[in-house]
C-alpha positions, 0 to 999 in steps of 0.5 A, a space after each residue: 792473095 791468100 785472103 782471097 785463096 781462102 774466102 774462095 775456098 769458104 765459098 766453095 765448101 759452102 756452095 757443097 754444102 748446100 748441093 748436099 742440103 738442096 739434094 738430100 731434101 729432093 730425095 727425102 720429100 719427092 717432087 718438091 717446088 723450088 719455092 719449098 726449097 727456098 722456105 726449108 733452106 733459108 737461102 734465096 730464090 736466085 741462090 736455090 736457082 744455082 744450086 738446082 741447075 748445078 744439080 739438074 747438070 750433074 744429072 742427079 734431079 730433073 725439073 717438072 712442070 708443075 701441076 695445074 692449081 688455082 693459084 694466082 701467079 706462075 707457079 714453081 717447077 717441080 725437082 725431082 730426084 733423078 730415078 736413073 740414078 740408081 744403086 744396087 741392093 743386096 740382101 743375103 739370106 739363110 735360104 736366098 740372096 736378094 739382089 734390088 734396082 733402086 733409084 735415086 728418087 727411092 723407088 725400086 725398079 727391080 728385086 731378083 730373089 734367088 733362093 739357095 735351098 742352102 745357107 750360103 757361104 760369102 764367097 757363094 752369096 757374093 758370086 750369086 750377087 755379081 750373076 744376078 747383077 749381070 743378069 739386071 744389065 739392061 735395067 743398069 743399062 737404062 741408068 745414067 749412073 750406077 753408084 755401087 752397091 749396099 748390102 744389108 746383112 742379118 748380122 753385126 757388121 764393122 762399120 768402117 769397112 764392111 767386114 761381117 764380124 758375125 752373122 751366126 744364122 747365116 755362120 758367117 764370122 769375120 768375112 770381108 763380104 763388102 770386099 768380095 762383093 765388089 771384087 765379084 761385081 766391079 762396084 764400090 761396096 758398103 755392108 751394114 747391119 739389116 736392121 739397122 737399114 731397115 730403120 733408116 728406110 722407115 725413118 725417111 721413107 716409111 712409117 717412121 717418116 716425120 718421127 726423131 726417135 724411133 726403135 724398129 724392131 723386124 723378124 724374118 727367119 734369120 732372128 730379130 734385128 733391131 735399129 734404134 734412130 735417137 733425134 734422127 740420127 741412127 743409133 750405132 754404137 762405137 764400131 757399129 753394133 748398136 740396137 741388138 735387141 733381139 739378144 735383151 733378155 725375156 725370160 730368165 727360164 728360157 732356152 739358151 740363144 747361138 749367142 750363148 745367153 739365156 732367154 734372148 727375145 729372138 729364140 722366144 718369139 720366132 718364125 719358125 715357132 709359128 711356121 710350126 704351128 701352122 703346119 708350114 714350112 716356109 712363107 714369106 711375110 704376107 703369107 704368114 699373115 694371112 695365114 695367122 689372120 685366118 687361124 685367128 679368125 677361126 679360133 685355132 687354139 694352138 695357134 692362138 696360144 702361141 701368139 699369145 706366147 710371142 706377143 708376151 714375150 715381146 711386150 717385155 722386149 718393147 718395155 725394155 726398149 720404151 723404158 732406154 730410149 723413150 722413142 716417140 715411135 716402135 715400128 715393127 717388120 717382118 713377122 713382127 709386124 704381123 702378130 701386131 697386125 691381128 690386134 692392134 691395140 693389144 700390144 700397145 696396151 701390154 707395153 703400157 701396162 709394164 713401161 714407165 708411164 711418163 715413156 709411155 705416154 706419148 708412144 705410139 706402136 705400128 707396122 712397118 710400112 715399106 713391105 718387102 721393099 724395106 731392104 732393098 730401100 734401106 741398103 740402096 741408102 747406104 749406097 747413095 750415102 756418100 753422094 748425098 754428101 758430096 754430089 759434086 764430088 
């Protein structure tokens, strides 16, 4: 008996296992064929069969016709992840809280920006969060299943529970803001460090798609975050605080950083030090880049010398980071992604020229590709996480 016991308990785990597996791979590559299933699993058709209608009767994929070809045969129905499976995305800012609708299948429904005018506090960016949760009723309305929330923070957060150990730019130091987001909104919670999310994004869904090793590197206003992805697992450290490269030193002669050191990258190549010489005050992303683009174009030298500066600047950080990870991949966000945007070639060229040749050889520079989704994606993944691991849990 309890030889049977066991064995069916064997089975049971297995059958999870390959839930997850089957799952993770619909989210991952979109409408896939049960016969890509069964080639990427290795099981066999009827079991790839079970397993997609255990899904499709959990709610989380939904089966396609397949589109017409010229193939001989029948062909295979398509599984898709279920988009009315949704999770909720926050982001809080320095001057806004951003609330997302994402689903299942990695598409965002909705983005709500609420500006502030002010740094919130986390008790103020959680009520935020819940009014704009509340105000999104009908788009979660539509969903067959809200399964909580991720929240991507611009500051070092505790893994295993969400508390924000500090997030200077937002001056937030020791905040359970996962707690308080799920108390102010009546969904489980997750928090993670921004960038470290950001990296995840781009990793399944973005530029980094198809790469193991990956350094992603975002500006915004609230500092660079960076994530690192070492053989397609990210990068965290022992309490999750791994990938600060926005504090790796750049000039030895710089102006002291809010972390107290001196001369990180992050008070050398800045938002606000391009805003500056623009003559703007704010923008988001695709407006600073057209607006460099034109500076450029029509030979601004202020502004010209002060990308010169920043691209210096952060060739070094990109040295630092080629020569300790060896990434196959630098995928640059933000503001970041547009000083690389107005030359293409420079950067990497700058980067080759100081890293060790051998780390060198093989990487490759580019610009992040999910846009203003990037966020929203990578905290909804957080979200989804515990699901993809146990979808019959």
């Amino acid at each position: 008996m309890n030889g049977r016991t066991t064995a069916g308990n064997n089975l049971d785990t297995v059958r999870r296992h390959n839930l997850s597996i089957v799952l993770g791979i619909v989210h991952r590559r979109g409408p896939v064929a049960r016969s890509v299933l069964t080639q990427e699993t290795g099981l066999n058709r009827s079991t790839i069969g079970a397993l997609v209608a255990e899904l499709v009767e959990l709610g989380l994929v939904v089966e396609r016709d397949p589109e017409t070809s010229n193939r001989v045969g029948r062909p295979s129905p398509l599984i898709a992840a279920n988009g009315r499976v949704v999770a909720i995305a926050v982001n809080p800012e320095i001057d806004a809280v951003t609330v997302g609708v994402v689903g299942l299948d990695a598409r965002v429904h909705r983005r709500v920006r609420y500006p502030t005018g002010h740094v919130p506090t986390a008790r103020e960016a959680a009520a935020i969060a819940a009014a704009v949760v509340d105000g999104l009723r009908p788009d979660l309305a539509a969903a067959t299943r809200v399964v909580g929330v991720g929240v991507a923070v611009p500051g070092l957060v505790r893994e295993e529970d969400g508390v924000v150990r500090l997030a200077p730019h937002l001056e937030w130091a020791e905040e359970p803001f996962a707690a308080e987001l799920a108390a102010a909104t009546g969904y489980p919670a997750l928090a993670a460090n921004d960038a470290s999310l950001g990296a995840n994004a781009e990793r399944l869904f973005g530029a980094g798609r198809g790469a193991s090793d990956i350094v992603y590197l975002n500006g915004g206003a609230s500092g660079i975050g960076a994530g690192v992805i070492v053989g397609g697992e990210p990068l965290t450290g022992i309490s999750g605080y791994a990938g600060e490269l926005g504090h790796t030193l750049v000039n030895s002669s710089g102006i002291r950083c809010h972390c107290g050191a001196i001369g990180c990258l992050e008070t050398e190549v800045s938002q606000r030090s391009l805003l500056r010489v623009l003559g703007m005050e704010a923008a988001d992303n695709d407006e600073l880049a057209r607006a460099l683009s034109a500076a450029v174009a029509r030979g601004d030298a202020s502004v010209i010398a002060e990308v010169d500066r920043q691209l210096g600047y952060l060739s070094t950080a990109l040295r630092n980071a080629t020569n300790v990870f060896d990434p196959e991949r630098i995928v640059l966000g933000g503001f970041l992604g547009a000083l690389h945007a107005l030359a293409p070639e420079r950067l990497p060229a700058m980067v080759a020229e100081q890293a060790l040749a051998a780390s060198a050889e093989r990487l490759s520079i580019v610009r992040a590709a999910l846009g203003s989704d990037i966020l929203m994606i990578g905290a909804a993944e957080l979200a989804f996480s515990p699901l993809l691991a146990a979808p019959a849990s």
